[in-house]
C-alpha positions in Angstrom: -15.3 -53.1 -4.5 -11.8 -53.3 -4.8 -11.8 -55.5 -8.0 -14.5 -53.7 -9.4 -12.7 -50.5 -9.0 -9.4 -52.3 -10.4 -11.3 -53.4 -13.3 -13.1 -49.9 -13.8 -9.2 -48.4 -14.1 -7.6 -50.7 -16.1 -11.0 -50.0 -19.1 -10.3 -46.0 -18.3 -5.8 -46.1 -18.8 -7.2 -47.7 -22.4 -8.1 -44.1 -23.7 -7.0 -41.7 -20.6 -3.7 -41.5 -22.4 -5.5 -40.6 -26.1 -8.5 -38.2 -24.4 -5.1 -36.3 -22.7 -3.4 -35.9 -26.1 -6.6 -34.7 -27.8 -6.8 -32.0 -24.8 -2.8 -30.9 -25.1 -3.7 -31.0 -29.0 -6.8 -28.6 -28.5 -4.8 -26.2 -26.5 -1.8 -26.4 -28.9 -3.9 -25.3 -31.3 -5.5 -22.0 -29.7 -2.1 -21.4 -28.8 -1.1 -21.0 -32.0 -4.0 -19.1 -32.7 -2.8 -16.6 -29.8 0.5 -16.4 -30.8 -0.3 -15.5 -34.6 -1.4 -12.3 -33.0 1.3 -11.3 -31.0 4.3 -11.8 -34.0 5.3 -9.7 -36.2 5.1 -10.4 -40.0 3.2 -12.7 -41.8 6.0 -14.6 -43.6 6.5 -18.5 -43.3 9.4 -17.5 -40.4 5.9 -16.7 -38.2 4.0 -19.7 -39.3 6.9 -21.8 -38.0 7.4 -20.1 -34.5 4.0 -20.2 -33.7 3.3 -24.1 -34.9 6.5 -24.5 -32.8 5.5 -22.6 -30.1 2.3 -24.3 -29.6 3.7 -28.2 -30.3 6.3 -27.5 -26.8 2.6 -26.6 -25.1 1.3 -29.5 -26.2 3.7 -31.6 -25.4 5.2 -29.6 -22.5 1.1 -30.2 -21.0 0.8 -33.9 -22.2 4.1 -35.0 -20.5 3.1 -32.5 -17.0 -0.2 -34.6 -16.9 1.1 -38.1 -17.2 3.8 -37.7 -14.5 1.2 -36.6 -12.3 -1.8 -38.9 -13.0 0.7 -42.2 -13.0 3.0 -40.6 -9.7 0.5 -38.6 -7.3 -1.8 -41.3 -6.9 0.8 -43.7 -6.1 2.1 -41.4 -3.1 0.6 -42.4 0.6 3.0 -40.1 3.2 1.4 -36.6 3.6 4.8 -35.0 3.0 5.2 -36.8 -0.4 1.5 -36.0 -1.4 2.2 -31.9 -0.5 5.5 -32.1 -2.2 3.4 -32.9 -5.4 0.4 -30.7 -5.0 3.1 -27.7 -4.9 4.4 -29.4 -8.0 1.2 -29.3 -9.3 0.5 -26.2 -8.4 3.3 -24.8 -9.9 3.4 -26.1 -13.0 -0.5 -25.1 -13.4 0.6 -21.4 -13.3 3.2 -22.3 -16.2 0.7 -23.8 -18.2 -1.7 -20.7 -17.5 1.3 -18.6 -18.0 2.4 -20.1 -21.5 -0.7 -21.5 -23.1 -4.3 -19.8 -20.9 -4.1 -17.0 -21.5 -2.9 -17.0 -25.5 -5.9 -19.7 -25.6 -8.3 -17.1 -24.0 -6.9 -14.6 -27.1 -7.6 -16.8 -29.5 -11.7 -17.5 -27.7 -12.2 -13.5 -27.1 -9.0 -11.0 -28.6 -11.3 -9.6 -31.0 -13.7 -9.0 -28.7 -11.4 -7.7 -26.3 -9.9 -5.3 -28.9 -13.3 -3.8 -29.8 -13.9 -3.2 -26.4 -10.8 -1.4 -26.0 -11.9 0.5 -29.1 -15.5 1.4 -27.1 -13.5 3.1 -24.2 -11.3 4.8 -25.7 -14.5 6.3 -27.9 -16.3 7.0 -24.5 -12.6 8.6 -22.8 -12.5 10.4 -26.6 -15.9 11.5 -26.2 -16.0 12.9 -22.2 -12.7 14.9 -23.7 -14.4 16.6 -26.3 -17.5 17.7 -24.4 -15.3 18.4 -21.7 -13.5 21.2 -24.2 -16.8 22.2 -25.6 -18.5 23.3 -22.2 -15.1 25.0 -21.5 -14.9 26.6 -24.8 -18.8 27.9 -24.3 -18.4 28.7 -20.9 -15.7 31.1 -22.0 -17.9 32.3 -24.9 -20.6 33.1 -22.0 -18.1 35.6 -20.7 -18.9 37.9 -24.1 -22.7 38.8 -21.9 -20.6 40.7 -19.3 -18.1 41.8 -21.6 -21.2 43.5 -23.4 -22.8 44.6 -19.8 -19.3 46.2 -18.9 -18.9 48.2 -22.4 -22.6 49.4 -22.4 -22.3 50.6 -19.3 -19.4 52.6 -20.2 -21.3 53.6 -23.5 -24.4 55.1 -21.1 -21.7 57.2 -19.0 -20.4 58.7 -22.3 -23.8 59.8 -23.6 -24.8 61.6 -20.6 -21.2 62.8 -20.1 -21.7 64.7 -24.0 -25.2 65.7 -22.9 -23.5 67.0 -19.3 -24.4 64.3 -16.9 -21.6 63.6 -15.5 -19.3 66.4 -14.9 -22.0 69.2 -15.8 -19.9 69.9 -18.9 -21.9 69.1 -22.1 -20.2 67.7 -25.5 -17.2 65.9 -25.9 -14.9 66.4 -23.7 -12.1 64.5 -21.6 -14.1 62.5 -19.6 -16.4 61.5 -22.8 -13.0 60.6 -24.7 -11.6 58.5 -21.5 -15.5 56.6 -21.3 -15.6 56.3 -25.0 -12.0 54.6 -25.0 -13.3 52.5 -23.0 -16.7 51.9 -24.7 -14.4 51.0 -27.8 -11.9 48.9 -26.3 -14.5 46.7 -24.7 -16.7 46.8 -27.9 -13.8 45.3 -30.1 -13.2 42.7 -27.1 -17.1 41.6 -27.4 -16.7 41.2 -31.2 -13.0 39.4 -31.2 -15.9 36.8 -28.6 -18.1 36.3 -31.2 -16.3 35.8 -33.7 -15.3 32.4 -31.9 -18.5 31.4 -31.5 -19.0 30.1 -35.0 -15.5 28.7 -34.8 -16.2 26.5 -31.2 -19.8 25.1 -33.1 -17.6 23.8 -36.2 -14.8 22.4 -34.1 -17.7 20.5 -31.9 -19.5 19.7 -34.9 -16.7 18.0 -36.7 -15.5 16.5 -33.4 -18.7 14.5 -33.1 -18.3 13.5 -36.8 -14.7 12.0 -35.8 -16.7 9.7 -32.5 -19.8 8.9 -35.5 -16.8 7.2 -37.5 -15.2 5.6 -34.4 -18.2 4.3 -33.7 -18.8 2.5 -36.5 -15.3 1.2 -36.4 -16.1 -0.5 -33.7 -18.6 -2.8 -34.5 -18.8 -3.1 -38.4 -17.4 -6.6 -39.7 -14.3 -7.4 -41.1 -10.7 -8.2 -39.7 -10.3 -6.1 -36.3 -6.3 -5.3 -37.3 -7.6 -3.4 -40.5 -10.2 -1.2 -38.2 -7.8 -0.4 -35.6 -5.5 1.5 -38.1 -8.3 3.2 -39.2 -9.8 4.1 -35.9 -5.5 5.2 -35.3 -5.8 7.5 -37.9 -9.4 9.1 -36.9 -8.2 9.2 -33.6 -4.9 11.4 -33.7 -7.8 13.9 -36.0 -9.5 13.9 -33.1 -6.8 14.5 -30.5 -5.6 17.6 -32.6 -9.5 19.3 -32.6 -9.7 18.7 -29.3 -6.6 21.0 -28.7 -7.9 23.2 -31.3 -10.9 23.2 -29.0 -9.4 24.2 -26.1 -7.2 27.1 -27.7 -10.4 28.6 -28.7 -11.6 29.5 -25.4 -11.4 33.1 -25.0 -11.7 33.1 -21.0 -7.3 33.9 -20.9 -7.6 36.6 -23.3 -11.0 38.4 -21.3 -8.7 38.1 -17.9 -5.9 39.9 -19.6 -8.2 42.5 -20.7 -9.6 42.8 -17.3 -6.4 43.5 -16.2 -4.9 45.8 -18.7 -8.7 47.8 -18.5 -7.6 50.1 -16.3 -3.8 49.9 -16.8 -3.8 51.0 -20.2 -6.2 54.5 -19.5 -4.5 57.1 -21.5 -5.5 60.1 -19.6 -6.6 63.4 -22.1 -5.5 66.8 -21.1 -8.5 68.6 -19.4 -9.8 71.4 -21.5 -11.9 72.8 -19.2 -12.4 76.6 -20.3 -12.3 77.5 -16.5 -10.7 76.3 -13.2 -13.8 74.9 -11.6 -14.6 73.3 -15.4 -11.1 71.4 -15.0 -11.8 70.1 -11.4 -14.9 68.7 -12.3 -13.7 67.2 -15.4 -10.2 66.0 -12.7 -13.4 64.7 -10.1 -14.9 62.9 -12.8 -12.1 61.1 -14.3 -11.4 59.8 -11.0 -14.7 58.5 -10.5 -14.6 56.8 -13.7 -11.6 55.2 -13.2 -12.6 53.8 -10.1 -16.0 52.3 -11.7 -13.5 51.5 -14.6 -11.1 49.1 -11.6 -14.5 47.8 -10.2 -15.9 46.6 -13.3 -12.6 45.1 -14.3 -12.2 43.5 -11.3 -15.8 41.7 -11.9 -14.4 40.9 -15.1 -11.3 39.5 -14.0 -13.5 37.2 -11.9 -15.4 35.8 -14.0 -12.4 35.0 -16.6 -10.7 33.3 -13.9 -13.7 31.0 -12.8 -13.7 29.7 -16.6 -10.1 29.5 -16.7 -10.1 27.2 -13.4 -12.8 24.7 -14.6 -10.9 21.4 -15.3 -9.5 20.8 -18.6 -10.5 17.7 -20.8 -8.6 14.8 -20.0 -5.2 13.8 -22.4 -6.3 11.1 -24.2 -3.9 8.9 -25.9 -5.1 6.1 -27.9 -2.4 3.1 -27.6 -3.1 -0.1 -30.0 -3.1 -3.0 -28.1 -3.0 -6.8 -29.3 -5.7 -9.1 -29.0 -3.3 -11.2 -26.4 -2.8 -7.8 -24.5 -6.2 -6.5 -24.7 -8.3 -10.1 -23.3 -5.7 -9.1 -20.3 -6.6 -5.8 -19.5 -10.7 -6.6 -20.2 -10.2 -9.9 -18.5 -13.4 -8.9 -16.4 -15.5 -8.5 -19.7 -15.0 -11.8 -20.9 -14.6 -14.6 -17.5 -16.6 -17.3 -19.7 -13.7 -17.4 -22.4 -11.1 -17.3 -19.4 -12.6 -20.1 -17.8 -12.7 -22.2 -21.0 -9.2 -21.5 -21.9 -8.0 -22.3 -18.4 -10.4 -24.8 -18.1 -9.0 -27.0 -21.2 -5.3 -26.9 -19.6 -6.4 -27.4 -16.2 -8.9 -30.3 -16.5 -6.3 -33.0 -16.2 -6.1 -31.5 -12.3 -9.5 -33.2 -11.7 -8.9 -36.8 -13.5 -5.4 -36.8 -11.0 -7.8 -36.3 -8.3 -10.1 -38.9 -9.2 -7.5 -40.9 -9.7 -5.7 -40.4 -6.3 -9.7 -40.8 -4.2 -9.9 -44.4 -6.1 -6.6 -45.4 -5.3 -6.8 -44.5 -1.9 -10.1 -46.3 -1.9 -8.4 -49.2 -3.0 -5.5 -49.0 -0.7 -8.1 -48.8 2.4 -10.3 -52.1 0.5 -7.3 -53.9 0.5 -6.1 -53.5 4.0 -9.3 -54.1 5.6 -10.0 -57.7 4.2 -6.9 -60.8 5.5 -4.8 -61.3 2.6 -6.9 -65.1 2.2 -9.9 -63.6 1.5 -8.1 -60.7 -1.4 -6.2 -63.3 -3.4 -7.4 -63.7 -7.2 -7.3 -66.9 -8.4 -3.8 -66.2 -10.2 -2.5 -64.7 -7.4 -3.6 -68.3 -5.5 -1.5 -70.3 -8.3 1.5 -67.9 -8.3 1.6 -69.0 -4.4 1.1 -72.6 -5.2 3.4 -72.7 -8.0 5.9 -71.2 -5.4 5.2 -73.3 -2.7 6.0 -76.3 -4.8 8.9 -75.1 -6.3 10.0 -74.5 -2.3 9.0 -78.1 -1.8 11.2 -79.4 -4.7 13.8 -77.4 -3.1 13.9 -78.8 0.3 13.5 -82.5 -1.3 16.5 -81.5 -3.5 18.5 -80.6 -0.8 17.6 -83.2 1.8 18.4 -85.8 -0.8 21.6 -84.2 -1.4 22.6 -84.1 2.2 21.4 -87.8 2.6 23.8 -89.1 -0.4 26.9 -86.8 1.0 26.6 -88.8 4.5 26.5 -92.3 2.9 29.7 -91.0 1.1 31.5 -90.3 3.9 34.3 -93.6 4.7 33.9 -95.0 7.9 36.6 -94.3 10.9 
């Protein structure tokens, strides 16, 4: 097993070096691709910081890979294995740091960037109805505006036909009802007035989305669409707040409130005292259904005014590189390939490391006898003779210094 194994790695470090520079290449390219869209310019200044950008990835992720495939599986102690599994570990964030994620902008930024241009259409849109329900709540408040002036418009006949106070024609209770009446009649037609106005605003607001829309998913370079889909959506931000100045609900409470604060009381012109006290009696009456129905009014002006306004919605450009961040969940399959063609090296070290350690174990199991290769056999012999030829050498040596020595 162990030789086969041997033999197995030594065909596989033929191309494991050229199949790692292909995959540092591969992510050097999307790299580039990534950065394009994150500088500024299009001059030859760009071109050149992005190719050089992306060749320091590639080489920084070649170079990270072959320390670790030749050194980790080379290490035996536990503490020299965890030491370079941090190592590793570490430098896999760099690379997902410096080259994943630009590679997942490359795989998916347009796609990203449309999506970004969906939501904001969908935030855009909630707005919009958001002020349009407001806007025709408030525009619902002109049925009891019209309830509270044609009730005061009833009191003002009978009060000329002597309903009221038992004095007929047009007296100072008809002029104080009939004030009233008119006020409240002008208020009902300043309401409708809007109406038309809140339908147009909508209208054209829902032509603004139509074109956003379509921004989003016609064909053609995504930078070009996003200025466009800029431009229709700062139109858009502006009718909104046109929308929501046209609800009428703050101007219906402040005439609620100035109803019966702004009664300009007429002299009585009662031809007798018992005529004036009646007319006094009446007055007083009125006014006091005058505060009630203001109050009601006032009520229901102030329920409108308390429904939530539409959201602020600010539409920020973002990048392609930005954007595949921020919808990372919307796109995991490009993720995973961009990490994926950094991070694959990781599982060749791994290999590498179980087959070493395999070999290790083979090789400790079996007497050294029975694990020599034939060279290894011949290195041994060609040692042991040249240790032979030594000790003949130097017993020879020692033999010829003795017969040497003179005799005493």
């Amino acid at each position: 097993m162990v030789h086969e194994l041997e033999t197995h790695l030594g065909f596989l470090d033929t191309f494991t070096g050229a199949a790692l520079g292909v995959l540092a290449v591969a992510s050097g390219i999307y790299t580039y691709l990534g950065v394009q869209s994150l500088l500024d310019g299009d001059g030859a200044m760009q071109a050149f910081a992005a190719i050089a950008y992306s060749v320091a990835v590639s080489t920084g992720i070649f170079v990270f890979w072959s320390y670790l495939m030749r050194l980790f599986p080379a290490m035996r102690s536990a503490r020299s294995r965890a030491g370079l599994l941090g190592a590793m570990g570490l430098g896999s964030l760099a690379i997902i740091a410096m080259s994943s994620w630009l590679n997942a902008a490359a795989l998916a930024g347009g796609a990203a960037v449309e999506q970004h241009l969906a939501v904001t259409v969908q935030d855009y849109q909630a707005a919009l109805e958001r002020a349009n329900e407001n806007a025709l709540a408030a525009q619902g408040l002109e049925r009891d505006v019209a309830r509270v002036q044609q009730s005061f418009a009833d009191l003002s006949e009978q009060e000329a036909s002597g309903g009221l106070s038992g004095l007929a024609g047009r007296g100072a209770v008809f002029r104080v009802l009939r004030q009233k009446s008119e006020e409240l009649g002008a208020l009902q037609q300043q309401i409708a007035e809007q109406s038309p106005l809140v339908d147009a605003a909508f209208a054209e607001g829902n032509a603004i989305l139509s074109r956003m829309r379509a921004l989003t998913v016609e064909p053609g370079p995504v930078d070009i669409r996003t200025v466009e889909f800029s431009e229709e959506a700062v139109q858009l931000a502006g009718l909104i707040a046109r929308l929501r100045q046209l609800s009428v609900a703050p101007l219906v409470e402040r005439a609620a409130q100035d109803l019966t604060a702004s009664v300009v009381l007429p002299e009585l012109d009662g031809g007798s005292e018992a005529s004036r006290t009646a007319q006094g009696t009446t007055i007083a009456s009125v006014l006091d259904v005058l505060a009630k129905r203001a109050t009601t009014l006032e009520s229901a002006a102030a329920q409108v005014i308390a429904l939530p306004d539409p959201e602020e919605i600010s539409y920020t450009p973002l990048s392609p590189a930005d954007a595949v961040i921020r919808y990372a969940g919307n796109f995991v399959p490009s993720w995973a390939g961009a990490i994926a063609i950094d991070l694959l090296p990781a599982v060749l070290v791994l290999i590498l490391t179980v087959t070493q350690g395999a070999i290790r174990s083979g090789r400790e199991a079996v007497p050294i006898e029975d694990r020599m290769t034939v060279s290894e056999l011949r290195a041994a012999l060609a040692a042991a003779r040249d240790v032979d030829v030594a000790l003949a050498n130097g017993r020879a040596e020692a033999h010829s210094g003795r017969k040497d020595l003179p005799d005493v």
